[in-house]
N, C-alpha and C positions, 0 to 999 in steps of 0.2 A: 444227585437225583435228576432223571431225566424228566423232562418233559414229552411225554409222546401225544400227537394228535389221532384220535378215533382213526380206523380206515375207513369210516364212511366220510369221513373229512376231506379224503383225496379225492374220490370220486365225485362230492357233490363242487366240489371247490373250483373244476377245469368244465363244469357243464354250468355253471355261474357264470362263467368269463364267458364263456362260447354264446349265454342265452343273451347277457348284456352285450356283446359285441353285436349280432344278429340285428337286436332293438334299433341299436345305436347308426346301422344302417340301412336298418328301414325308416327312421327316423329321417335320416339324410336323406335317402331319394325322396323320399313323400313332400320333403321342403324342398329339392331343386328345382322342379319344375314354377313352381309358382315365384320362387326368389328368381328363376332366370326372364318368366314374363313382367314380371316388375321393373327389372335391367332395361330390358327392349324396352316399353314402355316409358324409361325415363329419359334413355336413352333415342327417342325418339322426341319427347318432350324438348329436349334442350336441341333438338337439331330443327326440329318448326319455328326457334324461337328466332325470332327477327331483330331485336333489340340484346345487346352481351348484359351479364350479370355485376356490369361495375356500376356501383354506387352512383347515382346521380350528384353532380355539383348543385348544391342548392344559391339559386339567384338569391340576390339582396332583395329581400321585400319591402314592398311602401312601407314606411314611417313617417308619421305626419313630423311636421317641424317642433312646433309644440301644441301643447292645449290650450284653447282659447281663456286667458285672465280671468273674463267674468264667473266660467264653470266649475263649484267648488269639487271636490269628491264629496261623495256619498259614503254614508255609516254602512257600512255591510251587515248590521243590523240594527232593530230598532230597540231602544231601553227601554224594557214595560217593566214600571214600578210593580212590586209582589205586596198582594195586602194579607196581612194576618187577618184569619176569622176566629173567634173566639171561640173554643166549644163550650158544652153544657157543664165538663167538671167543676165543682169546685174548686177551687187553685189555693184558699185557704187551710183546706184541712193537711195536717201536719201528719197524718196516718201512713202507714207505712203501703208500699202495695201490698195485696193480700198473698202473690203466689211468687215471690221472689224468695 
């Protein structure tokens, strides 16, 4: 049992490729121009630049020796006791909830 494809198959199948290729390069010029003025422009960035892109050595910074004996640390927060308020239920009745 053969398999045969329509013959509008052939013809639409090579004007597919031709219509996606077309796209695919108007696609491409329409983005050269602005991806080649980004180039120059970066490439002009890093040529203004006066100082090179290596990582800075960072200096030893002050460090006090120690901290003065009398000054304790501080709580980084404060404890606030939480008070229970009673409400108006009764707390007695043995009743079941009504919608459980």
């Amino acid at each position: 049992m053969q398999s045969r494809f329509h013959p509008l198959f052939y013809v639409i199948l090579p004007l597919a490729v031709l219509g996606f290729a077309s796209q695919f390069e108007t696609i491409w010029r329409s983005m050269l121009l602005p991806l080649a003025i980004i180039a120059v422009l970066f490439v002009l960035f890093l040529a203004t630049q006066k100082r090179s892109f290596r990582p800075r050595v960072s200096r030893t910074s002050y460090r006090p020796a120690s901290r003065p004996a009398d000054r304790k640390p501080r709580p980084k927060s404060k404890t606030v006791p939480f008070k229970v308020i009673e409400g108006r239920k009764n707390r007695g009745d043995e009743e079941p909830p009504r919608y459980h």
